[in-house]
C-alpha positions in Angstrom: 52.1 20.0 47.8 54.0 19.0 44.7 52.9 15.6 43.9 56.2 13.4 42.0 55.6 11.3 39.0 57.8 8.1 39.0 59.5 7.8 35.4 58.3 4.6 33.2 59.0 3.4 29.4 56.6 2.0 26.8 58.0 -1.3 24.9 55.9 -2.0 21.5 55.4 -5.5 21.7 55.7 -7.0 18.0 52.1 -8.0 18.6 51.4 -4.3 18.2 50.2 -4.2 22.2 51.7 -1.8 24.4 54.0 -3.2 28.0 54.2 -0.5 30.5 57.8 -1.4 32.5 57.6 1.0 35.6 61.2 2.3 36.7 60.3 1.4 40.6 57.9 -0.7 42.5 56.0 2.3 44.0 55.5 3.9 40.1 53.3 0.9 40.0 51.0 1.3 42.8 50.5 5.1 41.6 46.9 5.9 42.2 45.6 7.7 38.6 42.7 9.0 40.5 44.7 11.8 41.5 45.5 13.0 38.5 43.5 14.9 35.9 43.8 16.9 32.6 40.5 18.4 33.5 40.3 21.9 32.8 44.0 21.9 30.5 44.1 23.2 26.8 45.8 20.0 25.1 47.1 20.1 21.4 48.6 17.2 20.5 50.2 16.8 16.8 51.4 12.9 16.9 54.0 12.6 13.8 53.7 10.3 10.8 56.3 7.8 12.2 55.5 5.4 8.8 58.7 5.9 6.7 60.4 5.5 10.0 58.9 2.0 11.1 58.2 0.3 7.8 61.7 -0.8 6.6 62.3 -2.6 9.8 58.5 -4.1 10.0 57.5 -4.3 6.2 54.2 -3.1 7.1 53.3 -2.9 4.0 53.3 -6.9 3.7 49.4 -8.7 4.1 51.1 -10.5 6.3 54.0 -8.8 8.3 54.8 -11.3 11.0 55.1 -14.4 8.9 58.0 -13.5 7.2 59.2 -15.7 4.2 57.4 -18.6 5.3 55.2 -20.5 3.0 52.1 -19.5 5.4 53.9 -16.1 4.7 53.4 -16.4 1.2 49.6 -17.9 1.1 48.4 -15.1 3.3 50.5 -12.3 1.1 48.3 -13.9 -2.5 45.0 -14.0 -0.1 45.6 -10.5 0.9 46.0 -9.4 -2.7 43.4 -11.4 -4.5 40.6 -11.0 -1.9 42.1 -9.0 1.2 41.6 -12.6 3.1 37.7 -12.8 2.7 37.3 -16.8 2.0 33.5 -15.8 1.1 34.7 -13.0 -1.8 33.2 -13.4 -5.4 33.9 -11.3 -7.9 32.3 -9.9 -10.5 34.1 -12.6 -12.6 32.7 -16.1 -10.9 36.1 -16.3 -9.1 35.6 -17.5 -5.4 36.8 -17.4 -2.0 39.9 -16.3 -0.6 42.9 -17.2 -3.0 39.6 -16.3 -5.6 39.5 -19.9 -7.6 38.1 -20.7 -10.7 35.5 -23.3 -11.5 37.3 -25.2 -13.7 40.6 -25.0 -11.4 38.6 -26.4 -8.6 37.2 -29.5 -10.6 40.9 -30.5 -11.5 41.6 -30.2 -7.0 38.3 -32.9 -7.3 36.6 -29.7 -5.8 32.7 -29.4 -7.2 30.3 -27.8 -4.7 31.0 -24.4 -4.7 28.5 -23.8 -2.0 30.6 -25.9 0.2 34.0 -24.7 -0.9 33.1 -21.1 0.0 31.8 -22.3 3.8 34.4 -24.1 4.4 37.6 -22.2 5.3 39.7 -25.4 6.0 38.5 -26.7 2.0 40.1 -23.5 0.6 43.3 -23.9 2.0 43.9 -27.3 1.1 43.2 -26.3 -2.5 45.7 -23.8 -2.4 48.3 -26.2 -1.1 47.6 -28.6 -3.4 46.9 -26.5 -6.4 50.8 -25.0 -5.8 51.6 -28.3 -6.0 50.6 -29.0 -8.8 51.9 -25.8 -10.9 54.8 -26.9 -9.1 55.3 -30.7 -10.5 54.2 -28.6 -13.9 57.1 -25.9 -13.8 59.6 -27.9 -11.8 62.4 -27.7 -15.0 61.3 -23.7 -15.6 62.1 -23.3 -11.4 65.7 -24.9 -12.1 66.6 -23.3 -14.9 64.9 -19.6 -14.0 65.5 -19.1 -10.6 67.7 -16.2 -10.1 67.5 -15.3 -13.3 66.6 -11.1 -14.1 63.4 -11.1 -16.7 61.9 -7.9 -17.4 64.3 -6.5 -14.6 62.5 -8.4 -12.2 64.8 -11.4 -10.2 62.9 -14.7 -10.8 62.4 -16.6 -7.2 60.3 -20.0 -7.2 57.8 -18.2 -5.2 57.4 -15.7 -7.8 56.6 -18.5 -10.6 54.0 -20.3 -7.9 52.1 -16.8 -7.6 52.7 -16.3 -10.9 51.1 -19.6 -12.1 48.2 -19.3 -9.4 47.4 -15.9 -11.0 47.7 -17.3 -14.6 48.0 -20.8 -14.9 51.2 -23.1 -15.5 51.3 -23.2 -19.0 51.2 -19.2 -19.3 54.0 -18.7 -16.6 56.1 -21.1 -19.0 55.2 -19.4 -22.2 56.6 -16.1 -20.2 59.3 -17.6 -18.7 60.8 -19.3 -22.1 60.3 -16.3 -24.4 62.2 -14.4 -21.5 59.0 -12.3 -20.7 58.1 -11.6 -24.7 54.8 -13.3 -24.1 53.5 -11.4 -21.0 50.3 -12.4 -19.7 47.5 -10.1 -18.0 43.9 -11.0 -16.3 41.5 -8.6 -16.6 41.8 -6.2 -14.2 44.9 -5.7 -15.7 47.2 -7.4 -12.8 50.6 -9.2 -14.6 53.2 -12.4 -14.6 55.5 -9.4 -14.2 54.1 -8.0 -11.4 53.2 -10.9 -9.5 57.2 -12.2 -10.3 57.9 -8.9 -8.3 55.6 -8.7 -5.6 55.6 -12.1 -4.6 59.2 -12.8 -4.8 61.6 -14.6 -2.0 59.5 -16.0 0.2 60.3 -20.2 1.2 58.2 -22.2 -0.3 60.4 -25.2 -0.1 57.3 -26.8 2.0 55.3 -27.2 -1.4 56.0 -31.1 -2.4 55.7 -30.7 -6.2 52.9 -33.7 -6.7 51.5 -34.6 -10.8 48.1 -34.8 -10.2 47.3 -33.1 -6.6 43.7 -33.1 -5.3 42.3 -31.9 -2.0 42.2 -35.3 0.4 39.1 -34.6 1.9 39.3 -37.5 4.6 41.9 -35.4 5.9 39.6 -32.2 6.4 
């Protein structure tokens, strides 16, 4: 007896789970204990469907589902300085998952390392606040900058943040006002330049530009 197969779809859910959405009632109800590949020769080639999907889900992003949000863009610099680990140290002292220096941290009012790399919530209010702070520093270089072409790469505010958290205020300005003659590079070779590029257009609008921003720990 020929045994029918009710016809059903498969939705991607952006969570990357799959929804199985059966074309009648009774297609639910379908017993898969009667059926069996047992004993069939299967071959399947499943194509590369990458090229295909990543311009409409920028899977190439740290981050694809935050978009252009300010979390976003904090996950996008984690991805790329420590692939997220807030417990990474590298060979260069720098620590934890935006990878901050010592003397960066004492200027957040950060000085227990030890505690700053167990503490998850600790590293995230240093980023905020040390954005804030390149971001009262390089508040006249965002006006005048923004959308401005350097190096043929478009200058975005979120661009200069990265830019600053990667090499400090005061090199992102000497770049910025020599229009990208004095180019900056940290030791593994990473540049202003290309974090200008990569980091480029996301909102970061919630960043309060603040003078002298410290991590409130009461509010931890």
């Amino acid at each position: 007896m020929r045994k029918k197969i009710a016809k059903f779809s498969i939705l991607p859910l952006a969570a990357g789970s799959i929804f199985f959405s059966f074309s009648t009632k009774d297609a639910a109800k379908i017993n898969l204990e009667n059926y069996s590949t047992a004993n069939l020769d299967l071959d399947y080639t499943v194509e590369d469907l990458k090229a295909e999907i990543e311009p409409d889900f920028h899977i190439s992003h740290a981050a694809p589902f935050l978009g252009k949000s300010y979390v976003g863009f904090k996950e996008a610099v984690a991805f790329k300085e420590s692939q997220g680990n807030y417990k990474n140290i590298n060979e260069y002292g720098y620590l934890g998952k935006y990878q901050f220096g010592k003397g960066t941290l004492k200027l957040l009012g950060i000085y227990d390392t030890v505690e700053f790399l167990e503490s998850p919530a600790l590293q995230e209010a240093a980023f905020y606040a040390n954005a804030s702070r390149n971001k009262w520093i390089l508040q006249r270089d965002i006006k005048r900058f923004d959308g401005k072409t350097i190096n043929g790469v478009k200058v975005t505010e979120s661009g200069i943040l990265a830019a600053a958290h990667l090499a400090g205020p005061g090199s992102v300005k000497k770049y910025l006002r020599s229009w990208g003659a004095q180019a900056f590079s940290d030791a593994f070779g990473t540049s202003i330049r290309n974090y200008m590029k990569r980091f480029q257009g996301y909102d970061v609008s919630y960043i309060k530009a603040e003078k002298n921003a410290r991590v409130d720990f009461d509010r931890l």
